[in-house]
N, C-alpha and C positions, 0 to 999 in steps of 0.2 A: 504493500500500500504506500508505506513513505517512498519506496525507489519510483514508485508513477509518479507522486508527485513532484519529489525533484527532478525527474526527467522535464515534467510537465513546465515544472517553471525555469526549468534553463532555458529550454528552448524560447518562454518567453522574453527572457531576460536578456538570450542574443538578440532578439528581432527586436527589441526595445533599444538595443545597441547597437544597432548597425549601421556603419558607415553615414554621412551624412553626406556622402559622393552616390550612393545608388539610388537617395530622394532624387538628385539634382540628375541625373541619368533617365528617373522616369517618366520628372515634369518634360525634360526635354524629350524624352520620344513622343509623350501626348501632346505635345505642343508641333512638334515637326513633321511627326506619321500624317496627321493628317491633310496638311499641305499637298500631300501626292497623294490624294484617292479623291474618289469621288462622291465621298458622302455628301448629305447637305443638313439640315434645321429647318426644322415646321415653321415659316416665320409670317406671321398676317399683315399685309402693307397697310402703314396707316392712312391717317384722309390726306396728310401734306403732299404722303408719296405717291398716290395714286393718281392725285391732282397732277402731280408733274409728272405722271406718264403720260396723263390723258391730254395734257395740251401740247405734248408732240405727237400721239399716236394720231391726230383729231385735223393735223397740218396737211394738205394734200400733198402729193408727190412736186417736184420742183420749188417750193418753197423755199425763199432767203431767210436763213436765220443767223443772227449774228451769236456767237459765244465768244463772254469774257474767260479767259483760262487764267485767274490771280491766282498764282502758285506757284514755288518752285521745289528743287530737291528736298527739301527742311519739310512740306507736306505730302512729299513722294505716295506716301503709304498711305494715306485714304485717296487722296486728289486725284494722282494718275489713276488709281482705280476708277473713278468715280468720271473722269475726263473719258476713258477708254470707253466704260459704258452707255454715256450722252451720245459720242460719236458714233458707235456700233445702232445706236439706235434711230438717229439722224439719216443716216447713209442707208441702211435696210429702210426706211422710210422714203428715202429718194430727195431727201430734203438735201437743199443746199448749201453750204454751210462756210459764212467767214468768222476766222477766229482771229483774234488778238490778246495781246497781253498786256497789264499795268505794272508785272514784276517783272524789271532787268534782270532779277537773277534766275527768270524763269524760260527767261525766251529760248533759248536751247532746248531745254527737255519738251517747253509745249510742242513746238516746233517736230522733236520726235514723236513723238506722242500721237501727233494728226499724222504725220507721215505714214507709223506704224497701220495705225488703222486702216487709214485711206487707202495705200497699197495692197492690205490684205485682202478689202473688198473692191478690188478694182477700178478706185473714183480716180478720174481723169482732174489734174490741178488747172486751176483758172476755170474749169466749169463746172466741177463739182464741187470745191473748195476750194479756200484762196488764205493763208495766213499773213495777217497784217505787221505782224512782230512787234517788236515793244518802240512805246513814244512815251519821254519822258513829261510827266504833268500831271497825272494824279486827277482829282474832280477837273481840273482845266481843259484835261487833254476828253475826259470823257463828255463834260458838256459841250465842246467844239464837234466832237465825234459825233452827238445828237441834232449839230447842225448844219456843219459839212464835214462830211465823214472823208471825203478825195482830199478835202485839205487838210485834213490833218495828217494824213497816211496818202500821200502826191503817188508811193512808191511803196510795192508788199516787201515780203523779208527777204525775198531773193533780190531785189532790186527791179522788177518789173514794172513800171507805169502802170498804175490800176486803170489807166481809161483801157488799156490793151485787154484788160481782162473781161471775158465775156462775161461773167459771174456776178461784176460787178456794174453792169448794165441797168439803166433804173434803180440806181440804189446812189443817191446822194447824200443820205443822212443816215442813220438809225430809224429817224420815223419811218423810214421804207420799208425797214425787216419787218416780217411778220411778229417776232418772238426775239426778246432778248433774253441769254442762257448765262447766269455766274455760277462758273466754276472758283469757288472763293476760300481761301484760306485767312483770311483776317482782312487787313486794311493794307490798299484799297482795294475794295472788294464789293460784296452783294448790298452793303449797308450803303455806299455811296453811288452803286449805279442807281440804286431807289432813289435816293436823293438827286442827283442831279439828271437822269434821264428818266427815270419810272414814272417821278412825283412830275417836273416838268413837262416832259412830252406826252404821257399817258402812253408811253409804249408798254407793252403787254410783257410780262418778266416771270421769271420761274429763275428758281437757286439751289444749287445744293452744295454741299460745304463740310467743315471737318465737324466733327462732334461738338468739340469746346463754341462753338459759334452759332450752332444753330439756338440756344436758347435767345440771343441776342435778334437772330432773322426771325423768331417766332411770332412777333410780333407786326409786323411786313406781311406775311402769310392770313395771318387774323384780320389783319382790317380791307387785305383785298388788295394789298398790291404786288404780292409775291401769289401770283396762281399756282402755284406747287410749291413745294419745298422736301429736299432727302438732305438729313445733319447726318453725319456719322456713318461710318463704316455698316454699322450693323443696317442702317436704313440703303445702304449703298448696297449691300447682298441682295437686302429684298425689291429691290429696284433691278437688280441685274436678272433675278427671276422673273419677275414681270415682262424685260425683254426677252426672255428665254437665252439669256448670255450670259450662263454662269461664269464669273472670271474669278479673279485674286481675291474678292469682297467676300465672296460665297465659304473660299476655303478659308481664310482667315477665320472666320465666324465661327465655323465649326473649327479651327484648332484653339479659335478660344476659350469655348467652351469646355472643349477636351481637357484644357489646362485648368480651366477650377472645377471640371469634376474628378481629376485625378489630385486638386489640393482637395476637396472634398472625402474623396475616399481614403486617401494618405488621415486624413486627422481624425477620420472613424476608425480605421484601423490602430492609431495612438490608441483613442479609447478603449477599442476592444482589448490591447494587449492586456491596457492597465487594470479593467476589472479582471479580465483573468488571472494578472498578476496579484490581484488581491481576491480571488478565490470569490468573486461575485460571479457566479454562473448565470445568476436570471439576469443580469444587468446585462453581459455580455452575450448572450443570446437574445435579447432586445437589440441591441445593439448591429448584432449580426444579421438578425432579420430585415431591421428598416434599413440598414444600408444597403443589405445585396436585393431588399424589393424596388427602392429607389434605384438604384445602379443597372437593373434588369429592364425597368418601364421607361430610361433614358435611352440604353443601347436600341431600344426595340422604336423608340419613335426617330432618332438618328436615322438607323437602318430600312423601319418605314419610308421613311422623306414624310414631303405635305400630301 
């Protein structure tokens, strides 16, 4: 009798001891495994996100639309996902699409960014898109841009004369676009195209943006002058399901989650050891149950999908 239980408790006493390299071994495989697979998360779009599908799904084919892309490498990780997704769904749309930027530090990557897409889906440049690249001025350059847009940008990012470009044909202003699009990571960004083109001209605007910003856009959204709105990564996944273009947004989400349900199970397992190390058998079969029913009803709706 006493040899089972010292058995019983060495062994918990090692697993109460072990390495605190093979914790940081597992967060990282449940954070990383899931990045290469193709699971996904039951996720329900809310009103902001569905709003901003529906006033691009809702634009007929050939439509100009202008997109601000304020971002650069510093919000890599929602933004480009988040830019990838607008453009995938623009272009499957047949909408036309000129982009520009208010961050110097961004004009290169946007610049790859529409290239990547556009290429993928075969959009011919100056008639299916055209990027403007970066003009220094901030609300200056964007109220000029709501007035006359050739003069502010005479010339796009390759150096071409915008009169040459077919694309930009009937398009003088901003008030021309159909729909203006901020891709925004802070200032200047979604807060000051409302202000100086939305509120002014009455042109028609939808945004999407990094987490930390979107409580601040919320409000833009509410009263009517943000017709959509997707803040955050997690609203950027289920935006990218709506397009049917699972990208980066998608699997991030789920290795997010993978990572606090494996901190989750790691800290029930603490507990288990410990009642067992103090010989609480009912505690740590409570214990065992609600975690491995919890654990089993998350795998199974993961594995589901929606």
């Amino acid at each position: 009798m006493n040899g089972r239980v010292s058995g019983r408790e060495g062994w918990i006493r090692r697993l109460e001891q072990v390495d605190r390299r093979v914790i940081f071994v597992l967060m990282g495989l449940a954070i990383i495994l899931p990045l290469y697979t193709g699971w996904s998360l039951q996720q329900t779009p809310t009103k902001p996100v569905q709003d901003f599908h529906a006033a691009l799904e809702t634009l007929p084919p050939g439509t100009k639309i202008f997109i601000a892309d304020d971002w650069d490498p510093g919000s890599k990780a929602e933004l480009e996902t988040a830019a990838v997704a607008v453009l995938t769904h623009c272009f499957r749309r047949g909408l036309r699409v000129i982009d520009a930027t208010q961050w110097g530090t961004g004009a290169i990557i946007v610049n790859d960014t529409l290239e990547r897409v556009a290429r993928s889906m075969g959009k011919t440049y100056g008639e299916d898109y055209v990027y403007l690249g970066f003009k220094e001025g901030r609300e200056v350059v964007m109220q000029a841009a709501a007035e006359n847009l050739r003069g502010v940008y005479p010339r796009d990012y390759r150096g071409t004369p915008v009169a040459k470009l077919p694309i930009l044909e009937g398009i003088g202003s901003l008030r021309d676009v159909a729909l203006l699009v901020s891709v925004s990571a802070g200032y200047p960004g979604t807060k000051e195209w409302v202000q100086q083109v939305q509120r002014r001209f009455n042109v028609p605007m939808i945004a999407i943006c990094n987490g930390v910003s979107e409580p601040e856009y919320q409000p833009y959204y509410n009263s009517g002058q943000l017709r959509g709105l997707v803040g955050g990564l997690a609203n950027i996944a289920v935006y990218e399901r709506l397009i049917g273009a699972e990208g980066f947004g998608t699997r991030a989400m789920v290795a997010q989650s993978s990572g606090h349900y494996m901190l989750a199970a790691l800290i029930l397992a603490g507990n288990l050891f410990f009642a067992l190390s103090r010989r609480r058998t009912l505690l740590a079969v409570a214990i065992a149950v609600a975690g491995g029913g919890f654990f089993l009803w998350t795998i199974v709706r993961i594995l589901a999908g929606p």
